[in-house]
N, C-alpha and C positions, 0 to 999 in steps of 0.2 A: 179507656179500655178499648181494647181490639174489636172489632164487630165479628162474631161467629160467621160461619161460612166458606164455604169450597173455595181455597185461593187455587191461583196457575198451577198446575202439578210440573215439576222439572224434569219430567222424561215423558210427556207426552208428543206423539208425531208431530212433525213441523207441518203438515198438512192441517190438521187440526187446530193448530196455533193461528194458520191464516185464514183460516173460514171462521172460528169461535169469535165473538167480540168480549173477548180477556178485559180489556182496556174499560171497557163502558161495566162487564161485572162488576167487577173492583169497584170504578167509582160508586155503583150503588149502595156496593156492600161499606164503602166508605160513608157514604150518605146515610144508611140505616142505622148506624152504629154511631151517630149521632144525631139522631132522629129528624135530618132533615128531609120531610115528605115528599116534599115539592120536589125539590132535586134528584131526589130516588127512584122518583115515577120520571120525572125526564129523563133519567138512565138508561131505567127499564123500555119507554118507552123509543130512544134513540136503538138500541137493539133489535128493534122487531123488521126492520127492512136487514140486517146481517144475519138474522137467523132462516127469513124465507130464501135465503139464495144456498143454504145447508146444502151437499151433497147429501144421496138418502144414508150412504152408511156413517153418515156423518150425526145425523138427528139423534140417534138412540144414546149417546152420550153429550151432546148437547142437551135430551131432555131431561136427565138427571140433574145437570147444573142447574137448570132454566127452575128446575120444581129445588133441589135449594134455594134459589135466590129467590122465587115468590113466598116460599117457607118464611123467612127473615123480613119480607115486605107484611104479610099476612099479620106477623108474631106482632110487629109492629103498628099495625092501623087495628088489629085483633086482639087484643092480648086476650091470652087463652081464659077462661072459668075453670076451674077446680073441679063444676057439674057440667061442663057442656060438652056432653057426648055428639050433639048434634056436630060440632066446629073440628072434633077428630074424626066423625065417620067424613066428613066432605072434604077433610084435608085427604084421608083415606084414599077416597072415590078420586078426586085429583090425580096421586100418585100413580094411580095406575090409567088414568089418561095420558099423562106425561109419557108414560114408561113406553106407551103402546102405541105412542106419535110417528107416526111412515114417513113425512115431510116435514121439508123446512116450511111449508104456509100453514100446514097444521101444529107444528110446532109454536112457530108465532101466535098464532090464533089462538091457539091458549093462555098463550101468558098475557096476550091481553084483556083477554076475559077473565084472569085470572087477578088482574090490577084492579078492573070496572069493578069485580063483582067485590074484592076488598073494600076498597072506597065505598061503595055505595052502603055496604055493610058498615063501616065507619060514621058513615052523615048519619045514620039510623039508632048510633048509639049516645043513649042522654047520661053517658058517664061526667064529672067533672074534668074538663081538662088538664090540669093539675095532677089530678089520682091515671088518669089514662096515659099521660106522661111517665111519671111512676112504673106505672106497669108496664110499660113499654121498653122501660130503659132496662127493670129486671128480666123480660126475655131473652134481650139482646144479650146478657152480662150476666145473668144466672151461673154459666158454667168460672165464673170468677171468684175470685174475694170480693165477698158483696157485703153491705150491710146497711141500715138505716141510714145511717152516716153520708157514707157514699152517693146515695141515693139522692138526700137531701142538698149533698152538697154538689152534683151536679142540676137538680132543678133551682138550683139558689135561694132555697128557702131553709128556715129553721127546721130541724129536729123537731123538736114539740109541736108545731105545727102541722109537718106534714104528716106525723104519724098520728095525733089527733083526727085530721083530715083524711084519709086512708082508713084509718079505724071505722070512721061513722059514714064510708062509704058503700066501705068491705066487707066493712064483720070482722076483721082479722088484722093483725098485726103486720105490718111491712116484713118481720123477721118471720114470720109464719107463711106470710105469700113467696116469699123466696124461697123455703122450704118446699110449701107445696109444689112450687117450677118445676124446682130439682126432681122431685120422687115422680112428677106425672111423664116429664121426658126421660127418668131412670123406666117409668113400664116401657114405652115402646123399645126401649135398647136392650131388656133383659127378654121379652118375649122375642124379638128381632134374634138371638141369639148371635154367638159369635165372639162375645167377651166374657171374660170372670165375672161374676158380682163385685168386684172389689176395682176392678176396671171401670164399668158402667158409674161405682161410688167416684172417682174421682174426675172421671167425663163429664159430669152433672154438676160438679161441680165439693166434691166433699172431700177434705184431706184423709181421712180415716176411716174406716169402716163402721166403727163404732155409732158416731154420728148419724152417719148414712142411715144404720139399720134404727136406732134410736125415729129420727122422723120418720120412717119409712111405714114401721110399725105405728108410728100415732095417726099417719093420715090413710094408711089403707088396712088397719089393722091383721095385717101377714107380712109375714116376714119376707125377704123378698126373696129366700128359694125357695118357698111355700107358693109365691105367687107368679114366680117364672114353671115352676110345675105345673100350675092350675090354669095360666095360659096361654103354656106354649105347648104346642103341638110335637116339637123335638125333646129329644132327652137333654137337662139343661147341663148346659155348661159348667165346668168347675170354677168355684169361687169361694167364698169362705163356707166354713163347715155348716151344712146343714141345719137348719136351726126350724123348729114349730113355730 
């Protein structure tokens, strides 16, 4: 499966093509999307001398990239909790340092702090290796055809197995932790505004809508134009009709 995240755009300035390090993103996002850590962080880490040499009008879209690509690094050494408000407000808090970076050394400076502070968040977790794998592979590949299946057959272990082992980790079922992926990165894109509901449903990963709202409703009990109303601050956007 493809690894999520910002590829080359084909019509951006050739100026920007020679200052951005395209080559080393890629290879991360190569690295990530097949959970190789080590390599990923030598990526990220090989970037940080071509992003301090950034022109300044060069940084403010360089920092958008740089905060996807630690987005995809985080999702992986992080894998999100279903309760951890605390891991979305500081993803939060991040974005708008990114956004608000003047220079190419404050630029860098963050993303390496933004590696340190992952890792260090990693060593500190007594999750099992195996389930932290797991879940790591579902962030990257949530917006896919996903399933137990898939899952197991890229960790190379049996079915019954790992979904046993995930079970009495989690609390919850590998097909239920995929679900919940999908519906917690469906809020930030329906509050984000800017697409249909029915848009955001296949973004996330759902071929139908039906489905979409089906889990959507059992894991945050509203429907989700009930819940792009209650918190998004704009009038929402169209997408399937209305529903309580």
């Amino acid at each position: 499966m493809a690894p999520r995240g910002r590829g080359r755009p084909t019509d951006e300035p050739s100026a920007f093509e020679d200052q951005y390090p395209w080559e080393l993103h890629e290879r991360a996002l190569e690295h990530l999307g097949r959970l190789e850590v080590a390599e990923a962080r030598e990526a990220l880490g090989a970037m940080l001398p071509r992003l301090r040499t950034l022109a300044p009008e060069k940084v403010r879209p360089a920092g958008f990239l740089a905060f996807d690509l630690i987005g995809q690094f985080r999702s992986l050494m992080e894998p999100l909790s279903a309760s951890n408000g605390e891991w979305r407000a500081r993803r939060w808090k991040e974005a708008r340092a990114f956004a608000a970076s003047q220079s190419g050394p404050a630029l860098a400076a963050l993303l390496q702090a933004a590696v340190a502070d992952s890792l260090y968040a990693h060593s500190r977790s007594p999750e099992n290796p195996l389930v932290a794998r797991a879940r790591a592979f579902i962030e990257q590949n949530y917006a896919c055809k996903l399933s137990l299946r898939h899952v197991a057959e890229f960790l190379n272990v049996s079915r019954n197995y790992l979904s046993g082992l995930f079970r009495k980790e989690c609390g919850r079922t590998i097909t239920e932790h995929i679900h919940q992926t999908r519906v917690k990165r469906a809020e930030a894109l329906l509050v984000a505004g800017g697409r249909t509901i029915s848009e955001v449903a296949y973004q996330v990963g759902y071929q139908n809508y039906r489905d979409f709202y089906r889990n959507f409703v059992k894991f945050e009990k509203s429907s989700p134009t009930r819940f792009r109303r209650n918190r998004s601050p704009q009038r929402p956007a169209p997408g399937a009709p209305a529903q309580a």
